[in-house]
N, C-alpha and C positions, 0 to 999 in steps of 0.2 A: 504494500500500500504506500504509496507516497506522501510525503509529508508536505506541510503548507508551508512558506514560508512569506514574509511581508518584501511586499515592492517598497526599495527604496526609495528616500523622499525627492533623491535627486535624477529618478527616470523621469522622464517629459509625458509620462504617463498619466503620471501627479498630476501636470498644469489642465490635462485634457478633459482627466476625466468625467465631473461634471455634465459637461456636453454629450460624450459619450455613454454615459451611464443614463442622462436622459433617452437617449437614441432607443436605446436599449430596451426599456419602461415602455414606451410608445409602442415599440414593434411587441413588446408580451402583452399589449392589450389587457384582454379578459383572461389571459392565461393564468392558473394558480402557480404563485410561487411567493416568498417568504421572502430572499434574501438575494443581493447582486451585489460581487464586488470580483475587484482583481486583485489576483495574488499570485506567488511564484508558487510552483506547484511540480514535484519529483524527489529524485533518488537521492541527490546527491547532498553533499553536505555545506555547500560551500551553496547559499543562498543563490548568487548572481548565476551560476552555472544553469538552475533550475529556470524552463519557459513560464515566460507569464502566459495565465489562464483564467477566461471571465468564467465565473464561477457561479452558478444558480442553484439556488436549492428549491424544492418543489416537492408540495405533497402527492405529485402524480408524475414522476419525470417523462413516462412516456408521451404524455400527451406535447412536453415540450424537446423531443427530440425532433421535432422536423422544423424548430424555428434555429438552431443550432448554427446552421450556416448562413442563417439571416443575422443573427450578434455577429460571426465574424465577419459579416461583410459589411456591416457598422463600423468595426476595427480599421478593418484595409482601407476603408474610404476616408475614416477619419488619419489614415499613416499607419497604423502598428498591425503589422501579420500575427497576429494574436490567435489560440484555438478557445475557442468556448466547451465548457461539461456542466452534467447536471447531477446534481446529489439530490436525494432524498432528503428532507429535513421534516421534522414539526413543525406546528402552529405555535407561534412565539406570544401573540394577542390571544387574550381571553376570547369564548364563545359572544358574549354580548361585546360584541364591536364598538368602537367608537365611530361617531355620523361620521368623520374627516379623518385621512390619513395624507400629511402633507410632507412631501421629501423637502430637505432642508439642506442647505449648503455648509452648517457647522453642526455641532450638537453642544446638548448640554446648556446648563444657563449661562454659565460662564464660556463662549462657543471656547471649542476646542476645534478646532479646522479640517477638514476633510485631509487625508494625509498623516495626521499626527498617528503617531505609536501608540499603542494599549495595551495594558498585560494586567490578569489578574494579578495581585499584588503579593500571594501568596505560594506562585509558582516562579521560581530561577526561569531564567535564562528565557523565558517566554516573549512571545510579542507578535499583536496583530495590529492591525489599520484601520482607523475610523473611515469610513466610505462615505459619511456626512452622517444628516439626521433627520428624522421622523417626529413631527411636530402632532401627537394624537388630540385629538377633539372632541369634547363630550358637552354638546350645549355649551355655558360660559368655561367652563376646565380645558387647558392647555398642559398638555406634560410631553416636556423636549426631551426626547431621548439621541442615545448616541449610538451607533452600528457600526458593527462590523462582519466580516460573513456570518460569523458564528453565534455572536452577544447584542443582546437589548441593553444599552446602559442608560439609567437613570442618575439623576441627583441623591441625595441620602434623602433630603428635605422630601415627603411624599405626604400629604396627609390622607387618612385611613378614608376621606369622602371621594376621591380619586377612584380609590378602588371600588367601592362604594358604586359608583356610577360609571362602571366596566371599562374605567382607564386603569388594568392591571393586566397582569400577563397568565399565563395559563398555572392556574397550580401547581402544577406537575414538573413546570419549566421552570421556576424561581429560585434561581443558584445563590442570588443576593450576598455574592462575592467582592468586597473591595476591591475595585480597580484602582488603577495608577495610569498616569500618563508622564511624560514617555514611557513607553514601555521594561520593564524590568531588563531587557538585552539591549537596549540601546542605552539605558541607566549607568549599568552597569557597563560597556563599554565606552561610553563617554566619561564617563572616573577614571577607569583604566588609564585610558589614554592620554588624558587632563593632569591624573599623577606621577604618570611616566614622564609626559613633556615638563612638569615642574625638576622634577629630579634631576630629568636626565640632561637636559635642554639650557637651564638656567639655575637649578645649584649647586651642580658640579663644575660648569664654565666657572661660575662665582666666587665657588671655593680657590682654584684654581688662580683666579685672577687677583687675590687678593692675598695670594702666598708669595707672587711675583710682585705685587706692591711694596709688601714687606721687606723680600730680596734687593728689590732694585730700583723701588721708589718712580717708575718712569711716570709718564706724565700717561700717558696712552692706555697704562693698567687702571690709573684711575677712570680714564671718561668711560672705560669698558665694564667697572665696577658700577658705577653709577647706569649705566647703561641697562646692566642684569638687574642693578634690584629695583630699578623700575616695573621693569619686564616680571622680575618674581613678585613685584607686589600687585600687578594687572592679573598675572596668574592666578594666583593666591586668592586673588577679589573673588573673580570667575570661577574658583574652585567652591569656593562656600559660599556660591550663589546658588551651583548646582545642585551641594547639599541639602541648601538650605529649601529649597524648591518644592513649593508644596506641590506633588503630585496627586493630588486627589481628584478622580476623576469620574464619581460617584458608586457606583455600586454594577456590576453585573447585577439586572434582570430577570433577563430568559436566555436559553442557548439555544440553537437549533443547528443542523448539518451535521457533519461528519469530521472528525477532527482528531490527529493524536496527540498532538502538541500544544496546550494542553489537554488534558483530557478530560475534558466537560463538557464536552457536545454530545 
């Protein structure tokens, strides 16, 4: 089985998708289906290796394999030879529907942008893509949620009249897992990195510069000294900004699809 993995923020896939993910919507009409997004999809372990794949989940798939090569000809015409697949999934919405189901170009109250990283908070090395958001409607009740193929995410903020009047999600489906944003692998690989470039980059140049200060007093070990611990204190800002960084990106919902990574689908 092949694992999923998230389209990088800097494929031009990102800028597109939007347009093409409406395209998309359009052409599934009346068709049943739950969830659309794009993601890298295969064997291998090295993400970028892996094709990107639009990805539908559907409580009937066969009724949408013959629109298949209508999404990727969505694709090619908007630029990216893309292949489209359909999974299986659940009903992520409660049986009593809300009147309006509105796609949204961010999610959440605070938007978090189509694109950004998500990971339940509770699983390493994890990480999916918000595909935007779904704005449900129940008479005056509004509740922004956040998607991704797999996750319904809400705010924490919910009051119980919401549910109340069948802006909730299926019982069955409510994982009501803290999320984070960015994602736990992209978290964690931006520290890595952020601490190795402190270390390696400007406090060991620094040390170094300021051993030959001592020796030989030049003038040029100073402006080089002054130089780094600029640079380590821009570092350093940046580093426990990252820290400090509330990631709170409300709650997993509901799941639906097919998923190993994590495994909560």
């Amino acid at each position: 089985m092949p694992d999923h993995f998230v389209v990088e923020s800097g494929h031009p896939l990102v800028n597109a998708w939007l347009g093409i993910c409406g395209c998309i919507i359009r052409a599934l009409g009346p068709l049943p289906w739950f969830t659309l997004t794009a993601i890298r999809q295969g064997i291998d372990n090295i993400p970028e290796n892996n094709p990107i794949t639009i990805l539908i989940t559907t409580p009937d798939p066969p009724r949408l394999y013959p629109i298949i090569a209508q999404v990727e000809w969505i694709c090619e015409k908007a630029g990216f030879a893309l292949k489209a697949d359909v999974l299986e999934g659940s009903r992520p919405i409660a049986i009593d529907n809300p009147d309006e189901v509105a796609l949204d170009g961010s999610s959440l109250v605070n938007p978090i942008r189509m694109g950004s990283s998500v990971s339940p908070q509770s699983i390493p090395g994890s990480s999916g893509t918000i595909g935007g958001g779904i704005v449900l409607s129940k008479g005056k009740l509004r509740v922004r949620t956040g998607v991704t193929n797999f996750y319904v995410m809400r705010t924490k903020s919910f009051p119980q009249m919401y549910a109340n009047n069948g802006l909730r999600p299926d019982q069955s489906s409510d994982v009501n897992i803290q999320a984070v944003v960015p994602s736990n692998q992209d978290y964690e690989f931006n520290l890595k990195n952020d601490e190795a470039y402190l270390k390696g980059a400007i406090e060991g140049p620094l040390a170094k510069a300021r051993e030959r200060w001592e020796m030989l007093g030049e003038e040029r070990d100073k402006e080089r000294i002054q130089l780094l611990e600029s640079r380590k204190k821009s570092s350093s800002q940046l580093l426990s900004e990252l820290k400090a960084f509330n990631r709170d990106a409300g709650n997993l919902w509901a799941a639906s699809g097919s998923t190993r990574k994590p495994n909560l689908g």
